[in-house]
BAMI-378490 format. One line per 8 residues: for each residue x, y, z of N, C-alpha, C. Coordinates in nm, 3 decimals. Layout:
BEGIN
X/Y/Z/X/Y/Z/X/Y/Z  ...
This chain:
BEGIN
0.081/-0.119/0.000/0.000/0.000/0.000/0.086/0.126/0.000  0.222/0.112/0.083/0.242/0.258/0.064/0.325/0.264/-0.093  0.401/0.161/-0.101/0.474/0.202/-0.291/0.331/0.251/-0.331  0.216/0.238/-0.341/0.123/0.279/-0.424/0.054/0.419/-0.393  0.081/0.442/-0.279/0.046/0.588/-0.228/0.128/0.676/-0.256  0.272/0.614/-0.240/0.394/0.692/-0.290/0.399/0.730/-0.408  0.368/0.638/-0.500/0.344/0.668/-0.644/0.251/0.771/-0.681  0.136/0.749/-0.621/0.020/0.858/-0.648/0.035/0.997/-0.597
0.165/0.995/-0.478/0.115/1.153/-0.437/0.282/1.206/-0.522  0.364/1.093/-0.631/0.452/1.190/-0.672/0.388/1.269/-0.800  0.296/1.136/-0.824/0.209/1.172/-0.944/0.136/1.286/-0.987  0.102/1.357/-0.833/-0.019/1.420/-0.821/0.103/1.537/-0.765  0.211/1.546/-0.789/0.269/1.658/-0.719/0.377/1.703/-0.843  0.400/1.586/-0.929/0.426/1.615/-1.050/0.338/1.700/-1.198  0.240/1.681/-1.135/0.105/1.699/-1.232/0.054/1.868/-1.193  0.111/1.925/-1.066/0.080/2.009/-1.024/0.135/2.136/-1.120
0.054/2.332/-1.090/0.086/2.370/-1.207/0.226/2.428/-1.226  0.252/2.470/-1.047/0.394/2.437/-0.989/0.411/2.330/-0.942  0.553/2.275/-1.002/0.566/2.095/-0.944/0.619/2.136/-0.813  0.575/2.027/-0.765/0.638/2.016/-0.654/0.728/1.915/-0.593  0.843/1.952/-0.610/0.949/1.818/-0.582/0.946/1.730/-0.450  0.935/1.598/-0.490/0.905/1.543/-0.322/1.011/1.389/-0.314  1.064/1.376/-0.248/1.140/1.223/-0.224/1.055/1.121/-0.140  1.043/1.028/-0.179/0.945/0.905/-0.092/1.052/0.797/-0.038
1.034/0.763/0.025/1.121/0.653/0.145/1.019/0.581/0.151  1.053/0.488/0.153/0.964/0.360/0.190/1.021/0.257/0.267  0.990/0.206/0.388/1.082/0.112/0.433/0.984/0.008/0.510  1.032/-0.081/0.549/0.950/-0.232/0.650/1.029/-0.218/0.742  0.904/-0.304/0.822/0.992/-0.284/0.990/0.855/-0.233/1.094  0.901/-0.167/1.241/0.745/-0.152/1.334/0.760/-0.055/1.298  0.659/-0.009/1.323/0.585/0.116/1.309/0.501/0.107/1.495  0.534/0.198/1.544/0.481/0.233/1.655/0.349/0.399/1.662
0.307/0.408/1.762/0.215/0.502/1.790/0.214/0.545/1.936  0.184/0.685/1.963/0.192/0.718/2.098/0.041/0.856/2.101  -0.011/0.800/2.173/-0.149/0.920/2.204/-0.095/1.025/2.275  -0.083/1.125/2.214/-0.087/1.246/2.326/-0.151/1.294/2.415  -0.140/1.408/2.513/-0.229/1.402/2.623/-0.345/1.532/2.540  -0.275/1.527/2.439/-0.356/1.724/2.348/-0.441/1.641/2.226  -0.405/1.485/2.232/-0.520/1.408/2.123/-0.484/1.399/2.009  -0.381/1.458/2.007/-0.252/1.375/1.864/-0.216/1.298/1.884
-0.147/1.231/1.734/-0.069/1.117/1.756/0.104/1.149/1.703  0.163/1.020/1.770/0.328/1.027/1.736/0.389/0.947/1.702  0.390/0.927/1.588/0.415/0.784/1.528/0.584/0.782/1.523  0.631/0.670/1.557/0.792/0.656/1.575/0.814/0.499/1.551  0.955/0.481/1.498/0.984/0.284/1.481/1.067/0.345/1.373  1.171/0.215/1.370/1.220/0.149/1.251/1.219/0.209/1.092  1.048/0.161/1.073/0.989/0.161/0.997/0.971/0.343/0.916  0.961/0.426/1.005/0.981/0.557/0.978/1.086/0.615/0.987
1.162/0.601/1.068/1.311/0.661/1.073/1.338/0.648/0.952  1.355/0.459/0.940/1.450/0.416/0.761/1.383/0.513/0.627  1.240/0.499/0.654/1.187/0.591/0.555/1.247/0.734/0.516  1.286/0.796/0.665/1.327/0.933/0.637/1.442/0.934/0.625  1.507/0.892/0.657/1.671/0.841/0.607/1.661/0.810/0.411  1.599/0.723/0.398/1.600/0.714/0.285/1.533/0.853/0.193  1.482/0.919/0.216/1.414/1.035/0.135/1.522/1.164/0.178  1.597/1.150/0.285/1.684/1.277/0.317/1.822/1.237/0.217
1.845/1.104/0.203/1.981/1.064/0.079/1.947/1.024/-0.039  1.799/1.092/-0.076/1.754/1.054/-0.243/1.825/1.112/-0.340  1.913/1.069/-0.412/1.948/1.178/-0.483/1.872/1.261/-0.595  1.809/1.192/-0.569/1.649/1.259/-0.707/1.520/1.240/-0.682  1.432/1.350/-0.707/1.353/1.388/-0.663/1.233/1.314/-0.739  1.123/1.281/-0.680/1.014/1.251/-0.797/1.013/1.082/-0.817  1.085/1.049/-0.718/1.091/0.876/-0.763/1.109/0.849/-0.620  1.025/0.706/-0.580/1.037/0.586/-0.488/1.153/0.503/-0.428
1.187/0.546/-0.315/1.310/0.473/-0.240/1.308/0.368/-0.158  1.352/0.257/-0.181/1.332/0.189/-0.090/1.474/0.074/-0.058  1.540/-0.004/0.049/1.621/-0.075/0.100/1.592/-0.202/0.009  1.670/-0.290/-0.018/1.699/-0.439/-0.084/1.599/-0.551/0.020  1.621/-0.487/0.134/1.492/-0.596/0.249/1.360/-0.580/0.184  1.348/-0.434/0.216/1.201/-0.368/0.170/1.136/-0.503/0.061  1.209/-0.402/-0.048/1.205/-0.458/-0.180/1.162/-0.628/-0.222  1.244/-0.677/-0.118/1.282/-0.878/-0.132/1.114/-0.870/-0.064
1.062/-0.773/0.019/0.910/-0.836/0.069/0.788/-0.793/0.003  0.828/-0.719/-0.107/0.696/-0.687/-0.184/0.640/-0.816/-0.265  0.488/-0.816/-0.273/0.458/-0.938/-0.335/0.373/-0.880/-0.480  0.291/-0.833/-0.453/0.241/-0.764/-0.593/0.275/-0.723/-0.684  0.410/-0.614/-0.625/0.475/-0.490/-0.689/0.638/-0.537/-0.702  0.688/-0.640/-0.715/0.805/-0.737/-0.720/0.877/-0.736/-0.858  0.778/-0.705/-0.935/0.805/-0.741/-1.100/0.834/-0.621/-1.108  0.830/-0.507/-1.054/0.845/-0.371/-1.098/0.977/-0.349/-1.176
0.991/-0.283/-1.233/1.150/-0.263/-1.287/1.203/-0.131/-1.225  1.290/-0.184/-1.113/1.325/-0.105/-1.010/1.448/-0.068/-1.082  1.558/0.070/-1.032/1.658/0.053/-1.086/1.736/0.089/-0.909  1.851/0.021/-0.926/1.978/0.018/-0.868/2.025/0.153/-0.822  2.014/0.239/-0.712/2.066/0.343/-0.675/2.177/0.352/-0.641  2.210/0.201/-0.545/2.286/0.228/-0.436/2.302/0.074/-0.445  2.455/0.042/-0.331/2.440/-0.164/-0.341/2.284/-0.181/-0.289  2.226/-0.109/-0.200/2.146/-0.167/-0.115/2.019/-0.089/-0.083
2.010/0.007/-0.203/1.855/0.120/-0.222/1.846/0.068/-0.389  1.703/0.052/-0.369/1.645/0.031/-0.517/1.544/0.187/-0.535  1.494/0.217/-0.642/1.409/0.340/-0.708/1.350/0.276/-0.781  1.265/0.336/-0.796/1.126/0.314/-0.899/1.046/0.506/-0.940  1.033/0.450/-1.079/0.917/0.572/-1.072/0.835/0.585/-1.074  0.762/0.727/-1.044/0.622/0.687/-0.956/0.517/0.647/-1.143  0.546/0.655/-1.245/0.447/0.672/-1.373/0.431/0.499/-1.409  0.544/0.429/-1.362/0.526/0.288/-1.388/0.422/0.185/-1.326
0.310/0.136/-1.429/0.210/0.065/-1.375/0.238/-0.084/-1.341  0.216/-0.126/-1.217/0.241/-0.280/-1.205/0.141/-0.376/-1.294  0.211/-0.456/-1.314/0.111/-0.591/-1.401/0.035/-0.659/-1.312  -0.101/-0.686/-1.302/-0.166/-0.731/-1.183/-0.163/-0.885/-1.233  -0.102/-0.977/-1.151/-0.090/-1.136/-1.173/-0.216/-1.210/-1.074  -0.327/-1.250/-1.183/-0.407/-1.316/-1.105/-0.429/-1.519/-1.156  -0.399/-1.574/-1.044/-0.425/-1.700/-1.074/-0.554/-1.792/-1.153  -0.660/-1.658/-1.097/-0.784/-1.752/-1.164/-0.782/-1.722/-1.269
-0.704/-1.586/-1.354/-0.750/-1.593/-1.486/-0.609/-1.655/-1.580  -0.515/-1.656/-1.513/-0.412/-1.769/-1.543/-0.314/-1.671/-1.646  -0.296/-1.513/-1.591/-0.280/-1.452/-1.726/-0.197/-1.311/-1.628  -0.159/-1.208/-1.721/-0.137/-1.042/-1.667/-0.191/-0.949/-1.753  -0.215/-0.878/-1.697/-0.253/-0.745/-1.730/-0.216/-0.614/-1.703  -0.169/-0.505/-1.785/-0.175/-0.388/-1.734/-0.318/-0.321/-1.643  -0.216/-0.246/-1.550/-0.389/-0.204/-1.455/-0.359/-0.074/-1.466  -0.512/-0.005/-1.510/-0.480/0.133/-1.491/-0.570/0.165/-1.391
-0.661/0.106/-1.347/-0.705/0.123/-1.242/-0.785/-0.023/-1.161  -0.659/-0.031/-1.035/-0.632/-0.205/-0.968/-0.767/-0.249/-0.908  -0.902/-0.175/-0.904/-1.004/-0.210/-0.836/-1.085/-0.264/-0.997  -1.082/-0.211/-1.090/-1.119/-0.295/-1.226/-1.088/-0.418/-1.289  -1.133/-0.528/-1.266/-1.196/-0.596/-1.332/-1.144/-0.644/-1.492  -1.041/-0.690/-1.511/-1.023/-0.672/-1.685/-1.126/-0.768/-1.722  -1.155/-0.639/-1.869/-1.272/-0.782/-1.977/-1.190/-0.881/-2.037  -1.316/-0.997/-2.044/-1.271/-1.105/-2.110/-1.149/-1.084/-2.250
-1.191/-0.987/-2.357/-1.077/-0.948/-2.390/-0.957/-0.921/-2.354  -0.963/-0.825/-2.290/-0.815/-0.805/-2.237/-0.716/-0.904/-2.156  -0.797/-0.986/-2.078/-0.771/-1.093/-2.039/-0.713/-1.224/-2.148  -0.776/-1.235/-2.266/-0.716/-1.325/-2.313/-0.568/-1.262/-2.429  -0.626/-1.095/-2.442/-0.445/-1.044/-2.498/-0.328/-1.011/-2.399  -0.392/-1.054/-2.284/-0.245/-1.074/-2.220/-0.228/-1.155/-2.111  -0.238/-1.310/-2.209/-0.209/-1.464/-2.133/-0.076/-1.451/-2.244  0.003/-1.524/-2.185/0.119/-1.538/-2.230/0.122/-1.665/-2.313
0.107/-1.639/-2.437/0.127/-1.759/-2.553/0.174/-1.879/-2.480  0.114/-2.034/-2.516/0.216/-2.158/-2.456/0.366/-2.164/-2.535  0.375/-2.106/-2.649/0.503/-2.154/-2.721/0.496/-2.010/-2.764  0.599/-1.932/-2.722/0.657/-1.810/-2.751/0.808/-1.865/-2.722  0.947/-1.794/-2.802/1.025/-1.814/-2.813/1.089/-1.697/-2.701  1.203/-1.685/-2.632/1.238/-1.562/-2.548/1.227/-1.465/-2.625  1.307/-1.427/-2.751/1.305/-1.305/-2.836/1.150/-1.229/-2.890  1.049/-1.334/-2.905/0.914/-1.330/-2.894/0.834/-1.265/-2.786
0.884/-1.354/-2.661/0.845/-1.253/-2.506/0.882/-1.109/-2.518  0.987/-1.124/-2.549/1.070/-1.001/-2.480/0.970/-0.829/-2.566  0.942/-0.864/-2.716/0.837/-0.802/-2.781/0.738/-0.835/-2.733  0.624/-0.934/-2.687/0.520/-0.960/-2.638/0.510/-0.879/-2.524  0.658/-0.855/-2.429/0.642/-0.777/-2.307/0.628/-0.640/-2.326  0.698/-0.583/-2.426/0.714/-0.395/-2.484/0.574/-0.431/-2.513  0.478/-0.447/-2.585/0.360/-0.411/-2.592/0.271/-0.362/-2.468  0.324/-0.427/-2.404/0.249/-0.396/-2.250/0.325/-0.262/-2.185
0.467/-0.208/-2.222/0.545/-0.112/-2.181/0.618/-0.140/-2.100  0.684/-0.283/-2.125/0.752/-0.338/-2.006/0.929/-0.297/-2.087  1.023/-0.235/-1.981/1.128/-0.227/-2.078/1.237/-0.365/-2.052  1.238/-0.418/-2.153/1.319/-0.556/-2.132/1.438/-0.549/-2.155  1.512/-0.380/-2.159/1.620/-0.398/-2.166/1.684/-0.373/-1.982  1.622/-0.384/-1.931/1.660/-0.437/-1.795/1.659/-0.519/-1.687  1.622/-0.612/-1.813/1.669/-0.764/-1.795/1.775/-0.794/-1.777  1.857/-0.905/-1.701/1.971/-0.942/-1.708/2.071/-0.859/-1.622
2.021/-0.706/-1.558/2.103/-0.572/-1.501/2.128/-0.615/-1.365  2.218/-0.638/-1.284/2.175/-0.603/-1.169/2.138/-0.725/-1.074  2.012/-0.763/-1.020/1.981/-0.898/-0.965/1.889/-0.950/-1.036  1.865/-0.819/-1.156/1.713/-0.877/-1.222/1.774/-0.994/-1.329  1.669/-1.113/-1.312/1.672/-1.228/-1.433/1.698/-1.138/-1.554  1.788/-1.252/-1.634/1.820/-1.237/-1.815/1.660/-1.303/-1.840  1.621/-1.202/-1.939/1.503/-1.258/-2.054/1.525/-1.402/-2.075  1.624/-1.432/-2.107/1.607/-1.602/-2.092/1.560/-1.668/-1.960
1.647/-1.610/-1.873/1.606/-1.676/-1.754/1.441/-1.701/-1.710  1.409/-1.546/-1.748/1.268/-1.510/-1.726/1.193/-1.589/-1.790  1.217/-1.632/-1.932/1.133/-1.705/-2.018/1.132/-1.896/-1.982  1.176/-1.903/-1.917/1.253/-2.033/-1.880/1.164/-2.017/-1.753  1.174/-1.951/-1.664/1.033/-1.972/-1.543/0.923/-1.963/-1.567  0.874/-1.872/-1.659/0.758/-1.851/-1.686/0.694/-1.907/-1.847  0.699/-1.903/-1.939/0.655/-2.059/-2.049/0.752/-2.164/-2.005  0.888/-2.192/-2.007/0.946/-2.333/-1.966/0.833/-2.417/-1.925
0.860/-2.368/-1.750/0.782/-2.439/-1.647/0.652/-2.406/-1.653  0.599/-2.314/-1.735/0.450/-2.372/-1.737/0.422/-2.469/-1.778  0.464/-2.484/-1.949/0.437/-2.579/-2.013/0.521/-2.713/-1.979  0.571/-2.715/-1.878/0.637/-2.898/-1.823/0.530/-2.966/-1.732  0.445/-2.818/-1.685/0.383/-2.851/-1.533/0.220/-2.875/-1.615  0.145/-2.840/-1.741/0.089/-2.874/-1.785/0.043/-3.040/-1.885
């Protein structure tokens, strides 16, 4: 939830008629709370410090920060094509849409908006062929706006690799 809040308020601060430059930190970990005696709250932990640590050493403004832990625990937003800041800070920008991976329809989709529903169409133009070749994926994926030249960078899987988990082992396990 928060990469996705983060995204929306760089979105919405980028979009503004003066921009407004903002750094996002994102981090895992507690998150604590303290009631005041005046009926505020004071939120303190881990979890916020790392955040502000990470947004006070962003070196650029307008994009998503987050630690290699963080990152290893996202489950939705995993596929993102993060880039490499630091050994141990990944970035993202806030304009990149995640592919929503759902089991019952056995397929992905671009989401432009994650509470919708894709139609049966769209659903069946973006199941991933049983016999696509990697060089095939890798175009099958740019249609969707996926950039596959950052594949292979970093910790991210080579397009082969990728194609090899995902048609390989589908089609062995079918």
């Amino acid at each position: 939830a928060a990469l996705r809040i983060g995204q929306l308020l760089c979105r919405w601060c980028a979009e503004q008629a003066s921009r407004i430059e903002i750094m996002v930190g994102i981090n895992s970990g507690g998150l604590d709370v303290l009631d005041l005696p005046t009926g505020e709250k004071l939120y303190y932990g881990n979890s916020l410090n790392g955040a502000m640590d990470l947004a006070a050493e962003a070196p650029q403004s307008m994009k998503l920060y987050m630690r290699r832990f963080t990152k290893s625990n996202l489950q939705v937003f995993q596929q993102l094509p993060f880039t490499m800041s630091s050994p141990d800070t990944y970035s993202l920008d806030p304009f990149v849409e995640a592919l929503q991976i759902s089991e019952a329809f056995g397929g992905m989709w671009p989401s432009s908006s994650p509470s919708r529903m894709p139609t049966k169409a769209e659903r069946k133009l973006c199941k991933v062929p049983d016999s696509i070749t990697p060089f095939e994926l890798g175009n099958w994926l740019g249609r969707f706006g996926v950039d596959t030249s950052q594949f292979g960078k970093g910790e991210v899987k080579s397009l082969r690799q990728f194609h090899r988990d995902v048609v390989e082992e589908k089609n062995r396990s079918a």
